[in-house]
N, C-alpha and C positions, 0 to 999 in steps of 0.2 A: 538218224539215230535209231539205237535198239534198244525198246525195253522187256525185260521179262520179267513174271512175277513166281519168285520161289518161295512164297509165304503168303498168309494171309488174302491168299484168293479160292473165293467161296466159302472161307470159314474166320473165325475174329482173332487165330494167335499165329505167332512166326511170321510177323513182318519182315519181309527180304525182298529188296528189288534190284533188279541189275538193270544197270543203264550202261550204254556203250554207246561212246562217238567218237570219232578220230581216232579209232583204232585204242581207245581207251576203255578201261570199264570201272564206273562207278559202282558200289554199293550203299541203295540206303534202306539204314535199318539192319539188321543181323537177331531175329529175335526167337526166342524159344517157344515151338508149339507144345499147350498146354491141354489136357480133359481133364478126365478123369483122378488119374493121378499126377503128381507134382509134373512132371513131364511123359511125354510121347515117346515113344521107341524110334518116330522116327528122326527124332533131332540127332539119333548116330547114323544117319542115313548120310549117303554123299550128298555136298551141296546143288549139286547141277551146275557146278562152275569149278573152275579152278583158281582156291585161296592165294594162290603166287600173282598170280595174273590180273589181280583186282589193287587201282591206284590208292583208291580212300573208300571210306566208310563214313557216312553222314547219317548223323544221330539225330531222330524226333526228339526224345527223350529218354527216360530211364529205365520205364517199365519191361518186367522181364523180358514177354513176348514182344520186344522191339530190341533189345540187346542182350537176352538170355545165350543166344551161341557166340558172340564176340569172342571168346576165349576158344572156342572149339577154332574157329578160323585163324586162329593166331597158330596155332597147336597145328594147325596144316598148311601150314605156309604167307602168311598173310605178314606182312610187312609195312604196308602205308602208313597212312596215318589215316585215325579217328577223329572224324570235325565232331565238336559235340558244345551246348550251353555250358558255361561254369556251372552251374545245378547240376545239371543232367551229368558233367563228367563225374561228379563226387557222389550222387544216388544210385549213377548204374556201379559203383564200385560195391556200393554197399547191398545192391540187389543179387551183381555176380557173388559176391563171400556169403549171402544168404543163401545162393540156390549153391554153392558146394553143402554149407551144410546142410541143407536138406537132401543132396544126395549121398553126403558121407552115412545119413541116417538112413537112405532107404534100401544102401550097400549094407549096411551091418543088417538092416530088419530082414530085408527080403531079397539079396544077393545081387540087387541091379547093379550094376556098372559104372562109374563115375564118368561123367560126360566130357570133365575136364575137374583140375584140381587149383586150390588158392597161389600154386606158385604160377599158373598157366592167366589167373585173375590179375595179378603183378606182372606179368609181362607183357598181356593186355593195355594195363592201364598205361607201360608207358609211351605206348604209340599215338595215345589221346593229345588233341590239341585244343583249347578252348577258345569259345569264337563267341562274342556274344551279340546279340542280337540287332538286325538292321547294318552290321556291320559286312562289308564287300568282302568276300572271300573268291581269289582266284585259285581255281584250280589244273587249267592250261591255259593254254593263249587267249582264245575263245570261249574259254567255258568257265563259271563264276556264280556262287551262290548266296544268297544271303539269309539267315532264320529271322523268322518274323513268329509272333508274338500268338503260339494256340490257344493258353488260356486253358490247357488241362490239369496239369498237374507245375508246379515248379521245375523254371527251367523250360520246359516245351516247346518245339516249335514246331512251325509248316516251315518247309525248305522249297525257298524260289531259283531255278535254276535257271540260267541264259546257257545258251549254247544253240550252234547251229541257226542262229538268228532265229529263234524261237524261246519260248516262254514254259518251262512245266514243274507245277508246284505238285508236292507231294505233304499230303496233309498232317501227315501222323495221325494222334487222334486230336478232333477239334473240341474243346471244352465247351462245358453246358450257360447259358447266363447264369448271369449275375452271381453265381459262385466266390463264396468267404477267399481272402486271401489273393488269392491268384488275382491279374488284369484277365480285364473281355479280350476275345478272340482278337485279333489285328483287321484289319480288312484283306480281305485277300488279294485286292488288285488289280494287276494284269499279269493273265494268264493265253496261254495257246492249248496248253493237255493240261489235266488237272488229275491226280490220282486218287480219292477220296476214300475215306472212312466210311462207313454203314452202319457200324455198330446197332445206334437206337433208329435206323433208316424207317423203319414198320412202323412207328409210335412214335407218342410226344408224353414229357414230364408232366407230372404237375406243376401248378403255376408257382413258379421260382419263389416267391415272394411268402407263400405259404410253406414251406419245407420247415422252418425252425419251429413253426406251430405244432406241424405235426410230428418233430423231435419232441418237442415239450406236451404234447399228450401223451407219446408212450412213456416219456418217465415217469409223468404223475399219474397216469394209469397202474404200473408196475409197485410204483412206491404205494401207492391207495392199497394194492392188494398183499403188500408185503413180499414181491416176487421178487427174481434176478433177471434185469433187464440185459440181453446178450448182444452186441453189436459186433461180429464179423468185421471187421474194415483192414484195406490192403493200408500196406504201411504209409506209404507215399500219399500223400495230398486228401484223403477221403479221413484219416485216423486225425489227423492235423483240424481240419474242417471242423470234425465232431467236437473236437476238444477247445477248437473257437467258439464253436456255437453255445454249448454246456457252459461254458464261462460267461458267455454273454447272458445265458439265461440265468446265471445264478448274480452275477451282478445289478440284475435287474427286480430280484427276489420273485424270478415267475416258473420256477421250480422249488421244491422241497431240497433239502441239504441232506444227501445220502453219500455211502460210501462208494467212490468209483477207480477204477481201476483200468488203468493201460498196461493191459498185458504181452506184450509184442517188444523184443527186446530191438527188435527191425526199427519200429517204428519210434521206440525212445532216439534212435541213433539217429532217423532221417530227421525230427523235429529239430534234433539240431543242425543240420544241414540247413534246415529251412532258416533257423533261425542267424544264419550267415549270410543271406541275401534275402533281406529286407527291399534291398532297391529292386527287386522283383514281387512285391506284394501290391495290392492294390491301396488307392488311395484311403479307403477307411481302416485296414488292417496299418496304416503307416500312419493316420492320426493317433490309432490306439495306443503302437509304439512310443510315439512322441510323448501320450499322455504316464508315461512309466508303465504300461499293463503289460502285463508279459502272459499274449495271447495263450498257453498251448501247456501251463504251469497255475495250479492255485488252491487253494489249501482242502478240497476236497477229496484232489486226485491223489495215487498213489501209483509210480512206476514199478512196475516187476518186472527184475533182471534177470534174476536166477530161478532154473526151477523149483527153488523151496520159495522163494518167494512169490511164485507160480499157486505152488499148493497151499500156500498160507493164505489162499484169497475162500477158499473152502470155509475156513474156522471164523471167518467174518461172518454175523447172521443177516441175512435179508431186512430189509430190501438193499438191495447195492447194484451197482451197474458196472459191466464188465466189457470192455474194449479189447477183441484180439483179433491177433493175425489167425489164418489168411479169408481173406476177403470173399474167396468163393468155397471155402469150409471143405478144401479137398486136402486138406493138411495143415499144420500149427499146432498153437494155443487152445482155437475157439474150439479144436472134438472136444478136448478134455472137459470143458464147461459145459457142452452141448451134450456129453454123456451126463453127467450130474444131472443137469436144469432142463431137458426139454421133454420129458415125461412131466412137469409141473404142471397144472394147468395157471398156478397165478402168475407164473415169469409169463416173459414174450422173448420172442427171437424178432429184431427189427433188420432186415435186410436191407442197407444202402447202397451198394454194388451190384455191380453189373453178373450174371451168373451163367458159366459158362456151358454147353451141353455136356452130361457125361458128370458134371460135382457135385457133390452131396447139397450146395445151394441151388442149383435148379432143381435137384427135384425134391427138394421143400421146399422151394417157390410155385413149382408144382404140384403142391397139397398130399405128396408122398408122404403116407402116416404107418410106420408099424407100433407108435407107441401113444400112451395119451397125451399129446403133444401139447407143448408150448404153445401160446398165442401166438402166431407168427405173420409181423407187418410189412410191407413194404414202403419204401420212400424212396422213388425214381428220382427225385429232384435233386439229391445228392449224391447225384450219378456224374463222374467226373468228364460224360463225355455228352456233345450235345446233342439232342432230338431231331427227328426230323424235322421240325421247323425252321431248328437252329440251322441245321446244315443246309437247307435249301434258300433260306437268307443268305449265307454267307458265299454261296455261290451268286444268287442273283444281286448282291448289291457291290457286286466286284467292279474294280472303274473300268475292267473289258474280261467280258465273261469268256472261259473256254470256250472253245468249237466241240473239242473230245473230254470225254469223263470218265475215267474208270474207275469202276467202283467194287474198293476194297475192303478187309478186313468186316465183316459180316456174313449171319448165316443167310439160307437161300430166302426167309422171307424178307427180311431189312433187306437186300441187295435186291428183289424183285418188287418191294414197293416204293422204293428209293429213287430204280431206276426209270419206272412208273411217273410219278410225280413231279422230279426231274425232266425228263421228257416230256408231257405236257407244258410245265413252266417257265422252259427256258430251249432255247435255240440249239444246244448243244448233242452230240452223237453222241449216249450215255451207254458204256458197253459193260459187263460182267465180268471182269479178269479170270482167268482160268488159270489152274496151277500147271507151272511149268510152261505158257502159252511165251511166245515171240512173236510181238508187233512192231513193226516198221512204221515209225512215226517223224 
């Protein structure tokens, strides 16, 4: 079999892999590369493949940069069908009709080009098929996949693939412990090639266990000083979290009762997705259920839909806490707030997301100051993706580890301390994907 990788090697967005055996060729993943701004000039680039000629497309899950070009490949010929979770079919719907409108806005602002448009998003979706999880999927005679359990976001998964009397799972991204909501990772099992994620490969969170503390000091620190606490979070699973945890702390009376605010019309939409597949939450998040609590809703919060309801969050006086898209502050909600309140010194900017080179969140994670800046925190641990500890666990406690590892979707330090450490701890040929490379495996 042949794999290549036309995403997400040597950098963390446009997951794409083609796989080819028996004269067939799989796609898994189809995702949007992102920096600086909303997208890259070169997701209108050709695919390295020809859309007519590819059987299916298998979905990790929803996030842009794993299904942001679907609709471009439909639009050039693509036909098969999309395997994907029940979750994940209904978030990437809502993630594709999000990133039209954010380029229908970036065509009126600054004359880009539309990558693809909402009728090209519906004709996308109806090639999707829903498979959910542990369950056998054939896809020719020999060749059969099953999604097993990531533990990132809702919906998620690592896809195990048999073929060719071999074994090769492909990770998507792997979730952090002990994370609100979601189940822990699956075990990974048995594998021959394994394709992996890198993302947080250089580093480890905080310890899991401490993350709601240190939510619960930046609010009562913000509120103490009368500031506006700013929470960036992507809409998908990270906005969800916060708005579990805020509740869980107010129901325990170990925060102050301030006004707070989910500003992301994205992520009012995904909360209810979530809140349609409950039999994918973890066991504590389904006792709460049980108990009548309605996680992610409660007399504090206040959703904004509309842009005046947007700007009515202004005429609220301090302290209050503000929830918005997008996650890595290279466009949304969070400028607008983030013009207002980060010349403040009593606010804070608390960063819980991952930040990617080139956004306006790394490099104020990177202490970029033109103004008298906000207090500005970080909290790794409500990072939806796992650590290096996590991911080298989850390789070494597999019931037959790989022999090969490739290692994807990270920059060159995660994928050179990864590959590092990895290689010391485990038996395995740990290689760096290159874009556009062909291995014979």
């Amino acid at each position: 079999m042949k794999l290549t990788f036309h995403g997400a090697a040597g950098e963390v967005t446009g997951s794409c892999y083609l796989l080819e055996t028996n004269n067939k060729k799989y796609l898994i993943d189809c995702g949007m590369f992102q920096g600086g701004e909303f997208s890259e000039d070169r997701n209108w680039n050709a695919f390295g493949f020809d859309p007519q000629t590819i059987e299916a497309v298998i979905l990790t899950h929803a996030h842009l940069d794993h299904t942001g070009r679907l609709p471009k490949l439909v639009k050039e010929g693509f036909t098969g069908t999309i395997y994907a979770n029940p979750a994940t079919r209904d978030l990437a719907r809502l993630v594709m009709l999000d990133a039209v409108e954010i380029m229908l806005y970036n065509q009126k602002k600054n004359g880009i080009p539309l990558l693809y448009e909402e009728a090209d998003v519906e004709d996308t979706m109806k090639l999707f098929k829903s498979v959910d999880y542990v369950q056998k999927t054939r896809l020719d005679e020999d060749v059969h996949f099953t999604f097993k359990d990531a533990g990132h976001i809702l919906g998620s998964c690592f896809i195990r693939l048999e073929l060719e009397g071999k074994i090769i799972v492909f990770s998507g991204d792997i979730g952090n412990v002990h994370v609100p909501i979601v189940r822990e990772t699956a075990n990974l099992g048995e594998a021959d090639y394994l394709v992996l994620e890198s993302t947080y490969g250089h580093t480890n969170h905080e310890d899991p266990e401490r993350r709601i503390f240190l939510l619960q000091d930046a609010i009562i620190t913000t509120i103490k000083r009368k500031g506006v606490l700013m929470i960036p979070a992507f809409s998908l699973e990270r906005t969800q979290e916060i708005l579990y945890e805020i509740n869980s702390l107010l129901n325990s009376n170990l925060i102050p009762h301030s006004p707070i605010f989910l500003d992301s019309p994205m992520a009012a939409a995904a909360t209810e997705i979530y809140k349609k597949y409950p039999q994918y939450f973890d066991e504590a998040a389904k006792y709460l259920i049980g108990k009548g609590d309605d996680l992610f809703n409660f007399p504090d919060l206040k959703i904004t839909h509309t842009p005046d309801d947007s700007k009515q969050i202004n005429n609220i006086k301090a302290p209050k806490i503000i929830i918005a898209g997008s996650g890595m502050m290279n466009g949304g909600r969070i400028l607008h707030h983030l013009l207002r309140y980060l010349s403040d010194a009593k606010s804070m900017l608390l960063i819980i997301a991952y930040q990617a080179r080139g956004t306006l969140g790394n490099r104020l994670l990177k202490g970029e100051k033109r103004v008298h800046i906000a207090e500005v925190r970080v909290i790794g641990a409500y990072s939806a993706h796992g650590d290096q500890n996590k991911l080298v666990a989850w390789v070494k406690e597999a019931k037959r580890s790989p022999s090969r590892i490739f290692l994807v979707h990270g920059d060159e330090e995660p994928l050179s301390a990864l590959q590092q450490r990895l290689g010391e701890e485990t038996e395995a040929q740990v290689t760096i994907a290159v874009m556009s490379e062909t291995l014979e495996i």
